[in-house]
C-alpha positions, 0 to 999 in steps of 0.5 A: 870232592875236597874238603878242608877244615881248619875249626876245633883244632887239629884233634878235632879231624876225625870226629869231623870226618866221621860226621861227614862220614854220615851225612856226604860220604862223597866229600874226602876232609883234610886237615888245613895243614895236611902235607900231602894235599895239593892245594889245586885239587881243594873244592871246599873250606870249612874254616874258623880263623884262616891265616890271610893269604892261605884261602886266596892259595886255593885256586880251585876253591868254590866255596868258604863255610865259616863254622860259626854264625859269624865270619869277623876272623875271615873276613879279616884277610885282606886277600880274601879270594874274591867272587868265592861265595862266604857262607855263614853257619847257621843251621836250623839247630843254630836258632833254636839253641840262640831262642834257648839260650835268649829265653834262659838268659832272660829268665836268670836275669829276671828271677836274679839267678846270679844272686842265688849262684853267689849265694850257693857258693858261698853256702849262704841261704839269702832268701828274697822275694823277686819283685816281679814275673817275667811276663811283666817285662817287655825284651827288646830284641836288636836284631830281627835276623833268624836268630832273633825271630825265633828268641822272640817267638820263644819269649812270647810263647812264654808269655813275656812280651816282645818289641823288636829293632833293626836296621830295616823294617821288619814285620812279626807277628805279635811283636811291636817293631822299629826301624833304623836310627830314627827307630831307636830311641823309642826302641830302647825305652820300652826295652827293660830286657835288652837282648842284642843278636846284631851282627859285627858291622863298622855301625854295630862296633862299641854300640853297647855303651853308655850313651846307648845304655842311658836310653834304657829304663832304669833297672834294665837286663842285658843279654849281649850274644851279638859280637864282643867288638859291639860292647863296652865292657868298662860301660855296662861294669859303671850302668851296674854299679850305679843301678841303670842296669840291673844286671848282664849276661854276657856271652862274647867278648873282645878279646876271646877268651876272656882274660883272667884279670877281667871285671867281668868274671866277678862282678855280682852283677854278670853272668859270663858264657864262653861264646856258646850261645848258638853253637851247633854240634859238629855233626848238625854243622856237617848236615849244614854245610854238606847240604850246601855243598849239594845245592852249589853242585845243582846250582841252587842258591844259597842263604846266609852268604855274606855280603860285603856291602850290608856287612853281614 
């Protein structure tokens, strides 16, 4: 069987095709633009950002990996083979390192960590007494998916309590949810940390704005790791400087990589990561997409295949 791999750059081959290497020994990878493959004889695509057209070029492919949790620069192709299952990427190490990163960045909004950042490169002690604990701050989660599940269950194991949003009723143990737009005001108002984990949909995109923003108590966090098409950056930059938020992390961003000239990069009140909230290693996304690959081949089902219709 034929794997190709279009994520992390050419150089990136080898190290993907010694994971592979170690978990499907079976699976022969090449690179997307390798010469010498026959584009009939590819079984399988491990891809990030396809050009459009070249997937539907695969007549015998039976399956789409996206290397990441989120699938937006493939589904972009307009001739996006139809019928061939798109899996997303969200191996069990993928949830555990989103609940780390959800639980640190809470943490550093809570405890001011950006101030102190600024603060140490500046080489100046401000010293100041942070005003509360963790625990006394309710995260709403927008986004009760995996992702979402286990940063609250890491929340809550920190004593800091949880309520959650989505698009349909979800049940949690220990967690207050809502549900829907009816759900949503009375979501927000109980958020003093909101935490968005939404996928990119046409319902999510510019969600993260001022009208939304005004719903949340004075003083709020931000903790945006959905997709950068979600938020609207000169939005949050006007809730911190005039108070309605208290501060942001912000780990994606439209367009990727951030540019240099943005506000985001100093605002004393932003805290910028390079979309690495969740990202598994290469070889815990080998695991991943060698043990679908296995399942297809029993003709098992899979979990995480998009679907057009929820768009997610």
């Amino acid at each position: 069987m034929i794997l190709v791999v279009k994520s992390g750059g050419e150089r990136a081959l080898p190290d993907w095709q010694a994971c592979f290497a170690e978990v499907a020994p079976h699976l022969t990878l090449h690179w997307w633009d390798d010469p010498s493959l026959d584009p009939a004889n590819v079984d399988y695509a491990l891809v990030w950002d396809p050009e459009p057209g070249r997937l539907a070029r695969l007549p015998r492919l039976r399956a789409i990996f996206g290397s990441g949790a989120g699938v937006d620069a493939i589904i972009a192709d307009p001739h996006l083979p139809r019928g061939v299952p798109l899996v997303r990427c969200v191996p069990p190490e993928a949830t555990q390192r989103m609940g780390e990163y959800v639980a640190w960045a809470v943490l550093s909004l809570n405890k001011d960590a950006r101030r102190m950042a600024i603060a140490q490169a500046r080489s100046t002690w401000d010293y100041f007494e942070p005003p509360f604990a963790a625990a006394a701050r309710t995260v709403g989660i927008m986004g009760l998916g995996a992702m979402g599940l286990r940063g609250a269950t890491m929340l809550r194991a920190l004593g800091i309590p949880v309520v959650g949003w989505s698009r349909t009723r979800k049940d949690l143990p220990g967690v207050e949810t809502f549900a829907g737009g009816a759900g949503l005001p009375a979501f927000l108002a109980r958020s003093e940390v909101l935490v968005c984990l939404l996928p990119a949909t046409e319902e999510t995109r510019g969600l993260i704005a001022a009208p939304l923003l005004a719903q949340l108590p004075c003083g709020a966090g931000l903790v945006q790791v959905g997709r950068g098409v979600q938020q609207v950056l000169p939005d949050i930059v006007a809730a911190l400087d005039s108070g309605q938020l208290s501060g942001a992390v912000l780990d994606v961003f439209d367009p990727e990589p951030l540019p240099p000239d943005s506000p985001a990069w100093s605002h004393p009140r932003i805290t910028v990561t390079p979309h690495v909230a969740s990202l598994p290693s290469r070889l815990e996304r080998a695991r991943y997409v060698a043990d679908c690959i296995a399942r297809l081949e029993r003709g098992e089902a899979l979990a995480h295949v998009y679907d057009p219709e929820r768009g997610y």
